[in-house]
C-alpha positions as CSV (number, residue, x, y, z in Angstrom):
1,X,-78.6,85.1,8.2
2,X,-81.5,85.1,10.9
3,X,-85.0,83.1,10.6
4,X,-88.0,85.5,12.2
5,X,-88.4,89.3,12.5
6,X,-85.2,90.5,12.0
7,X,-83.7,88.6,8.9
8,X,-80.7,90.3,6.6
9,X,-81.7,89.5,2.8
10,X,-78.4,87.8,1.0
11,X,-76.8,90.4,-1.2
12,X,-77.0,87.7,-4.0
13,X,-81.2,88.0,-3.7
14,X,-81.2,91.7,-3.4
15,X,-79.6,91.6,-6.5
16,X,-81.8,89.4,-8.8
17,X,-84.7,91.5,-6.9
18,X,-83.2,94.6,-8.1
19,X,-82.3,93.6,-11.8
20,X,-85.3,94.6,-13.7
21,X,-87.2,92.8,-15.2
22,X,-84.7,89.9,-15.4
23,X,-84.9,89.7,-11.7
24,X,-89.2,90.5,-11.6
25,X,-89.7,87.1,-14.2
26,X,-87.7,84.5,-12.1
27,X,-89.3,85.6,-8.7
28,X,-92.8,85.5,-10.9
29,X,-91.8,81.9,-11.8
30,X,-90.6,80.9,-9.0
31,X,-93.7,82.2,-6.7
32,X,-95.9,80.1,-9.1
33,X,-93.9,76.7,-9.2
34,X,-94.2,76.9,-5.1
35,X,-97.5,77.4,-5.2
36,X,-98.1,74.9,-7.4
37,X,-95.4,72.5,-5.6
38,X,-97.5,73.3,-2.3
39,X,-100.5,71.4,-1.1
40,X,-103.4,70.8,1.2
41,X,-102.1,67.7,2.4
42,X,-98.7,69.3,3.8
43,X,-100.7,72.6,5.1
44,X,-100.8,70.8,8.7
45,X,-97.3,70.3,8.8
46,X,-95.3,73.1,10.7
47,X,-92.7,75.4,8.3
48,X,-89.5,76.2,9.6
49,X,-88.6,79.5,8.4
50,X,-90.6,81.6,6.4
51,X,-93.6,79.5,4.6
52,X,-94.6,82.9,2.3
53,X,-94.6,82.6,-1.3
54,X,-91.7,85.5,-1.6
55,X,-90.3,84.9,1.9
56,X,-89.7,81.1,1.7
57,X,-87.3,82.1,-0.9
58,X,-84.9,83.3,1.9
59,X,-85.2,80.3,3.5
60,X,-84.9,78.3,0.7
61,X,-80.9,80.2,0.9
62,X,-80.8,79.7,4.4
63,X,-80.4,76.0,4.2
64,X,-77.7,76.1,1.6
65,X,-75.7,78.2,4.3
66,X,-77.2,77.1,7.4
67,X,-79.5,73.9,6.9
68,X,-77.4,72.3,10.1
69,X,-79.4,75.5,12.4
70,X,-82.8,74.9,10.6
71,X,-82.9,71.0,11.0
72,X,-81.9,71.4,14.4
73,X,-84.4,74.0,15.3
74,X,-87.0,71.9,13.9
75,X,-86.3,68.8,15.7
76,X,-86.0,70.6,18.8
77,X,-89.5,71.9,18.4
78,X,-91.6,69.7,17.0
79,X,-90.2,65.9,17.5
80,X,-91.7,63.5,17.8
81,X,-93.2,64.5,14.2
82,X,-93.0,66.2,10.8
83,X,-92.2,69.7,10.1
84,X,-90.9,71.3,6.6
85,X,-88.6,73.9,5.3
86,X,-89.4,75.4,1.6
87,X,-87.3,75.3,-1.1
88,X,-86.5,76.6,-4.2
89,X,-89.6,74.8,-5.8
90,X,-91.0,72.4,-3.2
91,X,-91.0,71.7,0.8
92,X,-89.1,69.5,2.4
93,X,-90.7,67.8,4.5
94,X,-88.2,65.9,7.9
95,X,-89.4,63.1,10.3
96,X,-88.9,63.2,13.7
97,X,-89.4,60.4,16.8
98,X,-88.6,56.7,16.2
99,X,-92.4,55.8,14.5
100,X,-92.0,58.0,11.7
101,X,-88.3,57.0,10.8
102,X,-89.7,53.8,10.9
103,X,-92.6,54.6,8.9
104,X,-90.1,55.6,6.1
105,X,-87.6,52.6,6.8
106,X,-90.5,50.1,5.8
107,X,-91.8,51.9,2.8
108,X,-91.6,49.9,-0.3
109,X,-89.5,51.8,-2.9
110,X,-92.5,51.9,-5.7
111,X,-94.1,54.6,-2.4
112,X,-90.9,56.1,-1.0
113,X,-88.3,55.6,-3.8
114,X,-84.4,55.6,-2.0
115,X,-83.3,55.9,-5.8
116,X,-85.2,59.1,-6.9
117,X,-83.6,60.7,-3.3
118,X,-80.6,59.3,-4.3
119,X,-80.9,61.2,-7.6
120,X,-82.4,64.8,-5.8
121,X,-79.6,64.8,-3.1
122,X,-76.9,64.0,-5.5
123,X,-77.7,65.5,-9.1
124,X,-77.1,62.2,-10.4
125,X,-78.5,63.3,-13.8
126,X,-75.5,65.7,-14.2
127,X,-72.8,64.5,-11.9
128,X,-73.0,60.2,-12.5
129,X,-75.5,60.0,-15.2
130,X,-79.2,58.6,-15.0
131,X,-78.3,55.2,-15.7
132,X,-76.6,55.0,-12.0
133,X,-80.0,54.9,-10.6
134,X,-82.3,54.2,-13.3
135,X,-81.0,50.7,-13.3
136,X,-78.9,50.1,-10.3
137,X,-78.1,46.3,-11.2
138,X,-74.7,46.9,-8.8
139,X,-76.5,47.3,-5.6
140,X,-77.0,43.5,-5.4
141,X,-73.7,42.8,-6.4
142,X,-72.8,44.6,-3.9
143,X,-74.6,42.6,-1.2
144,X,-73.7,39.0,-3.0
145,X,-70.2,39.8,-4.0
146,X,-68.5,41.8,-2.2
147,X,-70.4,41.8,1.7
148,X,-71.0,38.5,1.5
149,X,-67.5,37.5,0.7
150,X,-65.1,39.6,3.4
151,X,-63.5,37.0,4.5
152,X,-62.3,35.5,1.4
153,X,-60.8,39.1,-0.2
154,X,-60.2,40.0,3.6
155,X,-55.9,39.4,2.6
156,X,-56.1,41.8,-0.2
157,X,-57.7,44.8,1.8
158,X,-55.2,44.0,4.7
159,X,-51.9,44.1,2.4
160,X,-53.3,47.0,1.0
161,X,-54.0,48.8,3.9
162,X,-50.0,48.4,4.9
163,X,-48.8,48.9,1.5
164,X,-51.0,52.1,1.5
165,X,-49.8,53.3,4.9
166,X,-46.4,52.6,3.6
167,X,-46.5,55.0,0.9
168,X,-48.2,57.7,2.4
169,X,-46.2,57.7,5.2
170,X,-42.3,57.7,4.5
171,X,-40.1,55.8,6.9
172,X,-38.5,58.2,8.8
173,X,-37.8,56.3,12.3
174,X,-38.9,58.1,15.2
175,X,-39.1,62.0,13.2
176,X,-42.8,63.1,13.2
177,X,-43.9,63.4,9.8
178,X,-47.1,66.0,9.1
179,X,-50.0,65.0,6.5
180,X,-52.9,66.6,5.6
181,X,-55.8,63.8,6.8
182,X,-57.9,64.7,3.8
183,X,-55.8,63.8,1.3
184,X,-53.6,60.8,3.2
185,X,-56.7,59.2,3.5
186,X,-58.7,59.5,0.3
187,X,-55.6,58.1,-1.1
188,X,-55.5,54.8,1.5
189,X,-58.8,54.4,0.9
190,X,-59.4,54.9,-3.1
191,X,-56.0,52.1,-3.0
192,X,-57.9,50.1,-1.2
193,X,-61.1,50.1,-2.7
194,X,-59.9,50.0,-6.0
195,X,-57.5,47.0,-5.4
196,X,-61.1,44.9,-4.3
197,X,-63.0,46.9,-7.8
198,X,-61.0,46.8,-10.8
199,X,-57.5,44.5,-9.3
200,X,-54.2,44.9,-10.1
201,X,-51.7,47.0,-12.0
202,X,-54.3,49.5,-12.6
203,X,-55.6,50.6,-9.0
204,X,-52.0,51.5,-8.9
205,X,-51.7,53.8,-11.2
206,X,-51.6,57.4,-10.1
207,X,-53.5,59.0,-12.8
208,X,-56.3,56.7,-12.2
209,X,-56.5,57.0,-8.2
210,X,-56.2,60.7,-8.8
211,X,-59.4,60.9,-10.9
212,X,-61.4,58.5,-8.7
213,X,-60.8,60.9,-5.8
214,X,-61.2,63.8,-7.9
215,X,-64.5,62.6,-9.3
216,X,-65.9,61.8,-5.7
217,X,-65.0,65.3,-4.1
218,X,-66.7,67.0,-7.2
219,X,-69.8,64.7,-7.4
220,X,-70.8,66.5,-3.9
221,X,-69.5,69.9,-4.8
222,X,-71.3,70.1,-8.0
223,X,-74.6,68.5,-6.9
224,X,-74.5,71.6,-3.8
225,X,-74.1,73.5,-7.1
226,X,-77.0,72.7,-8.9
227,X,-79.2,72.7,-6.3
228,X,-78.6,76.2,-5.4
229,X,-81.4,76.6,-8.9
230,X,-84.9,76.4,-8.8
231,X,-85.9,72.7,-10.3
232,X,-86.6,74.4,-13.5
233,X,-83.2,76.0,-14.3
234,X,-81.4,72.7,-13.5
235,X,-81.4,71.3,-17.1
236,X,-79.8,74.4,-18.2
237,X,-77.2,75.2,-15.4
238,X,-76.7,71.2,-14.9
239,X,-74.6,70.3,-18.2
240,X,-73.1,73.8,-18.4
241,X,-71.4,72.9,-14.6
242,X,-71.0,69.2,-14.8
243,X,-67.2,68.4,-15.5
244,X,-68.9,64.1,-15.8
245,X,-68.0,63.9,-19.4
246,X,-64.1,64.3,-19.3
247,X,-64.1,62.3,-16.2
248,X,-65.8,59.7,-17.6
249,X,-64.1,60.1,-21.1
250,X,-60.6,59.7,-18.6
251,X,-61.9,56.7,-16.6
252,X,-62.6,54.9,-20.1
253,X,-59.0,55.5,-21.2
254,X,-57.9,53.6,-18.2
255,X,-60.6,50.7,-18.1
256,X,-61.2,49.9,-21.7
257,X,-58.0,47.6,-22.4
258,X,-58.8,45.7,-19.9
259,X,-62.3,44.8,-20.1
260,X,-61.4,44.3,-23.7
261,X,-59.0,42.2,-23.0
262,X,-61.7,39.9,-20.7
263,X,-64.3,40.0,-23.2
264,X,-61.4,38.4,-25.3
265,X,-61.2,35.7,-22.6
266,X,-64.9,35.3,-22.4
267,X,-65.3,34.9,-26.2
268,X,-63.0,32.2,-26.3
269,X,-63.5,30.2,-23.4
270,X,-66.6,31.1,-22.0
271,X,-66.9,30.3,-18.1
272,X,-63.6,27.7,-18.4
273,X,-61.0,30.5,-17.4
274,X,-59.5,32.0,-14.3
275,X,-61.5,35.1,-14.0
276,X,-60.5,38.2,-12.1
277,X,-61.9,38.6,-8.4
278,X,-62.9,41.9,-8.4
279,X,-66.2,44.2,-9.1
280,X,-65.2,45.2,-12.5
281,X,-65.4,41.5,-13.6
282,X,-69.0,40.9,-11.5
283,X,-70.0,44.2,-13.5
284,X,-69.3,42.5,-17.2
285,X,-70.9,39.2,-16.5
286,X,-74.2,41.1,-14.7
287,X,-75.0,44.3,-17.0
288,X,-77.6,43.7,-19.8
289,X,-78.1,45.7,-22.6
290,X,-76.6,49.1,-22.8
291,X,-74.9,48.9,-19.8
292,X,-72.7,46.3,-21.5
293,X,-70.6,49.0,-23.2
294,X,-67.1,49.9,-22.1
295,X,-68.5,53.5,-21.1
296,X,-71.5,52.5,-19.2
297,X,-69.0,49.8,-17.1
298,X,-66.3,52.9,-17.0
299,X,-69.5,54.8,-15.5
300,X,-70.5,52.4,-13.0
301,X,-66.8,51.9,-11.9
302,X,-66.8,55.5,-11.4
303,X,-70.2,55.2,-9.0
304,X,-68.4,52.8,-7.2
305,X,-65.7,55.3,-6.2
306,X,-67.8,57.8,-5.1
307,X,-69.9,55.7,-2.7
308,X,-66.6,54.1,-1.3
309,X,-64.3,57.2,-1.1
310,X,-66.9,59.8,-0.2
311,X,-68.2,59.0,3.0
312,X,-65.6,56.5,4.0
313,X,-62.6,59.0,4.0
314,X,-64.4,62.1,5.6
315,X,-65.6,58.5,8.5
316,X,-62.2,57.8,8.9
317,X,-60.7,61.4,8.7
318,X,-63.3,62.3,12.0
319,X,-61.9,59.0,13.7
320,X,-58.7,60.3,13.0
321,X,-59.1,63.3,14.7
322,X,-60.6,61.8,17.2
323,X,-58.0,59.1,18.0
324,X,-55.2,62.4,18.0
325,X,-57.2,64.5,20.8
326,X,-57.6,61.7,22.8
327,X,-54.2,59.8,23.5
328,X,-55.5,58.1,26.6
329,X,-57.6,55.5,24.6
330,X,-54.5,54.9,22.3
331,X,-53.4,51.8,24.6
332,X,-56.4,50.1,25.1
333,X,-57.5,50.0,21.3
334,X,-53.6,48.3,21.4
335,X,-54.0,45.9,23.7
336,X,-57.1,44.8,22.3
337,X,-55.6,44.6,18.6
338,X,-52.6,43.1,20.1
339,X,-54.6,40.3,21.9
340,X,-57.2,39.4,18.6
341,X,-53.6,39.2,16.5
342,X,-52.3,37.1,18.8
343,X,-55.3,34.5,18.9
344,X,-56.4,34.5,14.8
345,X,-53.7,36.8,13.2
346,X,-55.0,39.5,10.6
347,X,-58.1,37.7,9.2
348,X,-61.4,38.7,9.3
349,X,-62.0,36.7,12.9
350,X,-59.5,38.8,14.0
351,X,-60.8,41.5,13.1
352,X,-64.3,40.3,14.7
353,X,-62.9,40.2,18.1
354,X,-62.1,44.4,18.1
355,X,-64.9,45.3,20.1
356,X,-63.2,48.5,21.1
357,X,-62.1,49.4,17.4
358,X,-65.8,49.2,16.1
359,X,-67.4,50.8,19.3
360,X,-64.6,53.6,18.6
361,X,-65.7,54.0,15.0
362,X,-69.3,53.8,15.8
363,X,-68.9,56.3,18.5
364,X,-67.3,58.4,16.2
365,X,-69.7,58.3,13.9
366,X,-72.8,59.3,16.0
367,X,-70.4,62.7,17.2
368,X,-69.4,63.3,14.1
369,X,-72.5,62.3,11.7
370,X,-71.9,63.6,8.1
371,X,-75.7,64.1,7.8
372,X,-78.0,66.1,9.5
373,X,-80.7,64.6,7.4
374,X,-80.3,60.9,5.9
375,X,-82.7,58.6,4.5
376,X,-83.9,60.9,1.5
377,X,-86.7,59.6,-0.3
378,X,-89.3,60.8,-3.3
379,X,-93.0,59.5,-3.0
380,X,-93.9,58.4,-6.0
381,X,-97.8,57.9,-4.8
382,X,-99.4,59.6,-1.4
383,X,-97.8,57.7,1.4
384,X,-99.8,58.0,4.8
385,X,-97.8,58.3,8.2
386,X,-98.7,56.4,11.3
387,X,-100.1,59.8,12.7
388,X,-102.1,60.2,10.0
389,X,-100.3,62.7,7.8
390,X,-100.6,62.2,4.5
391,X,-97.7,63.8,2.3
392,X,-98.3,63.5,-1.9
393,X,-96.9,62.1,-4.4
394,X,-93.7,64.2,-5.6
395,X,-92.9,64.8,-1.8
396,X,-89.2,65.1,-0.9
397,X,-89.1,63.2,2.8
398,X,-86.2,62.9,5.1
399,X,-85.6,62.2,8.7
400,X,-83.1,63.6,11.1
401,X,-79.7,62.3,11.8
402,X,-77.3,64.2,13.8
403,X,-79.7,66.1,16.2
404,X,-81.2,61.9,17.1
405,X,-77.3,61.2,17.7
406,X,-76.7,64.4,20.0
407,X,-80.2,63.5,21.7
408,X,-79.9,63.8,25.5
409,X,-83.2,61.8,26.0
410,X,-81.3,58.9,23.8
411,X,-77.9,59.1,24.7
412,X,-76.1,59.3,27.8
413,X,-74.1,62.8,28.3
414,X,-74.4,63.0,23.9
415,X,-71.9,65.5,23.5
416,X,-69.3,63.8,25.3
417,X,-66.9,61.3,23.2
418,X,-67.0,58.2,25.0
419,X,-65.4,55.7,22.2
420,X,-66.1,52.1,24.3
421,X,-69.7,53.2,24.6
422,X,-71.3,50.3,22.2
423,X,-68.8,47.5,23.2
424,X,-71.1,44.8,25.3
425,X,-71.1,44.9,29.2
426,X,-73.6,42.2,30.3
427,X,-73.8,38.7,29.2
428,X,-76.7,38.8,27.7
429,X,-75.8,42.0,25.8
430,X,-74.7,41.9,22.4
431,X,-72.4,44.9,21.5
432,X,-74.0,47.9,18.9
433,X,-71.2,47.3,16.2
434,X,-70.8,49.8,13.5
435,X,-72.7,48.1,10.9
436,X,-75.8,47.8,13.0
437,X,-78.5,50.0,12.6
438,X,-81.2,51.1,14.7
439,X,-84.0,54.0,14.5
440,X,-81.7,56.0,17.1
441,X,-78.2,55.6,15.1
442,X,-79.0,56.5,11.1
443,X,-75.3,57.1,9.5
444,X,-75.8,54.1,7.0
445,X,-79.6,54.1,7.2
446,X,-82.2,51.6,8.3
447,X,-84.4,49.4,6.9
448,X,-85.0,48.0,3.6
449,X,-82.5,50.4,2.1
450,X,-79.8,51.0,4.7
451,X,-76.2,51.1,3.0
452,X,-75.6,48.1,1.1
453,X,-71.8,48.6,1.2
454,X,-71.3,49.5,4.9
455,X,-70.0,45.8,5.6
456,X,-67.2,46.2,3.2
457,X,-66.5,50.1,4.6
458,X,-66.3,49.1,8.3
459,X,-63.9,46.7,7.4
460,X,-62.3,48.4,5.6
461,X,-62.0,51.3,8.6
462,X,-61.5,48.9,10.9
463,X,-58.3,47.5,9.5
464,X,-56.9,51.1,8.8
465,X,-57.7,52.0,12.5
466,X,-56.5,48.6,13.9
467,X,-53.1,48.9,12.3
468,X,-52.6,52.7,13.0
469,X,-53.0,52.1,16.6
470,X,-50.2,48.6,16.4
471,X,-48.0,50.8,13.9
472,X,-48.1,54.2,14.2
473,X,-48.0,57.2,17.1
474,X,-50.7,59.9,15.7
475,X,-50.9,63.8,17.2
476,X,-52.2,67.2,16.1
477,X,-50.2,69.6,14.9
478,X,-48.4,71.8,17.4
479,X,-50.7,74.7,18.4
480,X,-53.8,72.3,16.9
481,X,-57.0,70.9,18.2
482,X,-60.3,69.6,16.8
483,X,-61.1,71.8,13.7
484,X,-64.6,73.7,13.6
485,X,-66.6,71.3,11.1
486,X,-67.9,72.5,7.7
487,X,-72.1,72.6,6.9
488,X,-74.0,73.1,3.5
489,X,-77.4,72.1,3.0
490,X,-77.8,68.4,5.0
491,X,-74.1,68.1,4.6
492,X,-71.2,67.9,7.5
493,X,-67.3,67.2,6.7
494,X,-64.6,67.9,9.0
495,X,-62.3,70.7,8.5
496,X,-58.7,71.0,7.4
497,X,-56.2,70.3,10.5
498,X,-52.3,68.7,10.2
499,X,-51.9,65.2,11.7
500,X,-48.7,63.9,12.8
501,X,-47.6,60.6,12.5
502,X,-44.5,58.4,13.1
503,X,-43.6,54.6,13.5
504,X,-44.6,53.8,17.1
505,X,-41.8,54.2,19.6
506,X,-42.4,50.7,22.2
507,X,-42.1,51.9,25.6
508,X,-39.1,49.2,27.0
């Protein structure tokens, strides 16, 4: 599909256009909701695409299919600013240049809310529930319990990340052994995870890993779904698609013995008993009201799983690929590992001192973004730019990701992988790791709201790299390279490929 003179009109729009008068009353609808969605304030803020009542709707298609071309085409045109592309019933408006990112990074969320983004990007209504960000009391659990507190659980996500790595990849001496990366590594990591959320035996079980990865593909899938509708169809088509109900009614199942089993604990002795280290158990003692029932927990739990497995996996599956097409920095991420084991073992000092490892996942990272956009927000009152733009309240707001990353004017020869580029070089110097943010390097935010759980993911991706490169020799396929990636709407995820691994053969 083309934006400009010469555009083909998707067969799926020809259709409703051609389906009297079925197809006449939802154009009629629509048309008026943009209008009405529209306003002065935005009129001096350039379109991408078509910006005409009836014509915006084709661009409002384009970006399901294509959004990758029309954020790129806008920041190539008009940064450092703002420009918008319509939608089905609003624009959506993207920030360009360092001052406006930051302009967004500093909003308070009662101006730009990260929450009702949140709830936009991801159909939380249909695909987690409202509660998730209506009252997200696990955000700062998040940041107390489980960032702040690495080191200590450190052991557990180590011996899980070999006992993982042990399953999924049989011991067959020096054969080769193919895996599919996708699902060898939503499997490590939903172990892993789940070993630090809900303990031991049931982050083992195999019916309960399988939904948690099953419920963190879908939430994506079925949010791109539901945003395919106008606004105003969504509470119609939302709980006719959403599969949340068995999921959740399958996650209870698993998780209701054994909170019932702590509430028994906490009935009888209060605070004076060994209680589990793990989220679930920081859950049941923070949640008030109804999120104290066994469903609402299950619900959370499942929340959990999707911020962990969703954007870790397709992170690490990216690294991966790129650790497979480029065996010549296999040895020095070895050496490095080899020489941080050597001075503090497998803790989390160790795992300080691989400069190389992070810079390699950081590097990856900015390649291999999964947003083109990130940092979705709502306005929830007009919010004025530092140029003077003033967007209104009920604005969707975004900034540019992967087009900063690939930025020639930012980054030195951008579409080359060069995976030591963050580790330090001068004295004075301190090296970019992967959970530092900046306004030029946006894959866990910045600001008041950047990720709250990237500390526990880039350990977590650390240790997996780490003890691939010490335990493991990793290739493509015969006959493979780097697979093409795969877009929709803001969205990019690596493609399907075959990875080979076996026990590393020492060179004597």
């Amino acid at each position: 599909m083309l934006v400009g003179e010469h555009t083909v009109i998707p067969a799926s729009l020809l259709a409703l256009l051609t389906n009297w008068p079925a197809g006449i009353l939802v154009v009629t609808l629509l048309a008026v909701r943009l209008r009405r969605a529209r306003n002065d304030s935005l009129s001096t803020i350039p379109a991408v695409g078509y910006s005409a009542p009836i014509l915006s709707f084709i661009t409002a298609f384009q970006f399901n299919v294509d959004g990758h071309k029309l954020l790129q085409q806008g920041y190539d045109k008009y940064k450092p600013g703002l420009f918008k592309i319509a939608m089905w019933d609003q624009w959506y408006v993207v920030a360009t240049g360092p001052q406006l990112v930051n302009d967004i990074s500093k909003a308070p969320d009662d101006v730009l809310s990260v929450m009702e983004g949140s709830h936009e990007l991801f159909q939380v209504r249909y695909t987690m529930g409202s509660q998730v960000t209506r009252n997200p009391y696990h955000i700062p659990l998040i940041r107390s319990q489980l960032s702040k507190r690495l080191s200590v659980i450190f052991d557990d996500i180590h011996d899980e990340v070999v006992a993982a790595f042990n399953n999924v990849v049989p011991e067959k001496g020096s054969e080769w052994i193919s895996l599919s990366p996708h699902l060898t590594v939503e499997k490590v990591i939903c172990r892993i995870s789940n070993r630090v959320f809900v303990g031991t035996p049931t982050y083992l079980n195999d019916d309960y890993q399988g939904l948690n990865i099953e419920f963190a593909v879908n939430v994506t899938q079925l949010a791109r779904r539901i945003s395919q509708f106008p606004g105003f169809l969504r509470p119609i088509v939302g709980p006719l698609l959403t599969t949340l109900p068995s999921q959740l009614k399958r996650q209870t199942k698993h998780l209701a013995p054994i909170i019932e089993a702590r509430r028994k604990q906490m009935l009888q002795h209060g605070d004076d008993w060994e209680k589990p280290n793990d989220m679930l158990m920081r859950l049941m003692d923070a949640a008030e009201g109804e999120e104290l029932s066994t469903t609402n927990l299950a619900r959370r739990v499942l929340a959990l799983n999707f911020d962990s497995i969703h954007t870790s996996s397709k992170t690490f599956i990216y690294a991966l690929y790129d650790l497979a097409a480029n065996p010549q920095y296999v040895q020095p991420l070895r050496e490095e590992v080899e020489a941080a084991l050597e001075a503090d073992g497998w803790t989390k000092a160790g795992l300080d001192r691989m400069q190389k490892v992070d810079s390699f996942l950081r590097e990856s990272q900015r390649v291999h973004g999964l947003h083109y956009a990130s940092m979705r927000r709502v306005a929830l009152k007009p919010f004025t730019f530092s140029n003077g733009i003033t967007i209104p309240a009920g604005t969707t707001v975004a900034c540019c990701t992967k087009p900063v990353h690939c930025d020639g004017a930012i980054y030195d020869r951008p579409d080359v992988f060069d995976p030591f580029r963050f580790v330090e070089t001068r004295e004075d110097q301190a090296p970019q790791k992967t959970v530092s943010t900046s306004l030029n390097h946006l894959p866990f935010g910045h600001g008041l709201h950047a990720c709250p759980g990237r500390f526990f993911a880039a350990t977590e991706l650390k240790t997996m790299l780490a003890h691939i490169v010490v335990s493991y020799d990793v290739k493509f396929e015969e006959g493979q390279e780097f697979p093409p990636d795969y877009f929709s709407e803001v969205f990019c995820v690596p493609g399907p490929a075959t990875i080979m691994f076996r026990k590393r053969q020492l060179v004597h």
